[in-house]
C-alpha positions as CSV (number, residue, x, y, z in Angstrom):
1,X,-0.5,5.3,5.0
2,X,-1.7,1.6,5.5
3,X,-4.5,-0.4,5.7
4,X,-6.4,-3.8,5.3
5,X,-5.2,-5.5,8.0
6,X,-8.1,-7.8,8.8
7,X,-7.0,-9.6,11.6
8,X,-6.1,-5.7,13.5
9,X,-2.8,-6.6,14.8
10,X,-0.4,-5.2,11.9
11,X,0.5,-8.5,11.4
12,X,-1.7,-8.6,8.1
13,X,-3.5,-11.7,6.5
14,X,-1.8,-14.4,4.6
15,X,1.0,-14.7,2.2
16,X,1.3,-14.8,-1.2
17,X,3.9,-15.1,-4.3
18,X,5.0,-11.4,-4.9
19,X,5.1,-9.8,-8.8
20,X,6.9,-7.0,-8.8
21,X,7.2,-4.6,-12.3
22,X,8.9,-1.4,-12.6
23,X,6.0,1.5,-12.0
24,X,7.8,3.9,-10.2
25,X,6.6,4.9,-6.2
26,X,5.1,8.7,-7.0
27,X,2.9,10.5,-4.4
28,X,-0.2,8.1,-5.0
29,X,1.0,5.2,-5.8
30,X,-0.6,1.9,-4.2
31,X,1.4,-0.7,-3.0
32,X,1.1,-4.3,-1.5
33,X,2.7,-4.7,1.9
34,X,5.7,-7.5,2.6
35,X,6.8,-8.7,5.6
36,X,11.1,-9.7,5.3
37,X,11.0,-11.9,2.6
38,X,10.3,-10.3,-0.4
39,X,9.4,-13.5,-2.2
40,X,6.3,-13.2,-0.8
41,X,3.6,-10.0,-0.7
42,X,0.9,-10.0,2.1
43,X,-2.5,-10.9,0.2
44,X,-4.4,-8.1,2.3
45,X,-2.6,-4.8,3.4
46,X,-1.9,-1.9,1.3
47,X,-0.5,1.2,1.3
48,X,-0.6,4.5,-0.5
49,X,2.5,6.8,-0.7
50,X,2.1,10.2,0.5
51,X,5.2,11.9,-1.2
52,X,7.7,10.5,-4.0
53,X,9.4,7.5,-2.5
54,X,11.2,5.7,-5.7
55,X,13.6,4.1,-2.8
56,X,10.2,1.6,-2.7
57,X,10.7,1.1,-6.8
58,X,10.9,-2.8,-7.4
59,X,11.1,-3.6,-3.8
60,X,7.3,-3.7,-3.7
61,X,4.4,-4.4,-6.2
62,X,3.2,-1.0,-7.7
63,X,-0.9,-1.9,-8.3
64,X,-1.9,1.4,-9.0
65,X,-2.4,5.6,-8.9
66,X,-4.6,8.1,-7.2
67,X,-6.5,9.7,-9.7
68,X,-8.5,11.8,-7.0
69,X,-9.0,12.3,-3.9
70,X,-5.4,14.2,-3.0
71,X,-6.6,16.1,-0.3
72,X,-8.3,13.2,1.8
73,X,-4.9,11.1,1.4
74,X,-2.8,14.6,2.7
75,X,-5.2,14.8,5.7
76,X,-4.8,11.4,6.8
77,X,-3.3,11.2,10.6
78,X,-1.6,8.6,12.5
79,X,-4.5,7.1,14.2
80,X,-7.1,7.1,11.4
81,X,-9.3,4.5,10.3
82,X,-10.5,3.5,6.9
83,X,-14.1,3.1,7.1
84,X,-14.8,2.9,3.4
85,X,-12.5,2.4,0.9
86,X,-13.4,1.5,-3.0
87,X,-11.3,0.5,-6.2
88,X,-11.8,1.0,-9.4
């Protein structure tokens, strides 16, 4: 799933050097969106993998791991919106 798109359009906001490192893409993981050039990372959207995807492994920044909150990520639907969202 994906989110923090500010501007609504799935285009994203702006771009930004990417740092990539070699945590591995589990169910969980956040990442940092990309558009084609994987120099650069989008500085806004993010998304969270739903099920072991390690073909994602140093092709995009790895920033963190669920640590709760499973069952709210599996009932997420095409369609959803994020109306709150926090990081710690």
């Amino acid at each position: 799933m994906q989110g923090g798109d500010p501007k609504g359009t799935g285009t994203g906001g702006e771009r930004v050097p990417s740092e990539y490192n070699d945590l591995a893409f589990k169910t969980g993981a956040f990442g940092i969106a990309r558009g084609q050039d994987a120099a650069f990372n989008n500085d806004s959207q993010f998304f969270v993998v739903k099920r072991d995807s390690d073909f994602l492994n140093k092709q995009y920044t790895n920033f963190g791991q669920l640590t709760s909150g499973k069952d709210v990520v599996d009932g997420v639907k095409v369609g959803d919106k994020i109306k709150t969202i926090r990081v710690e």
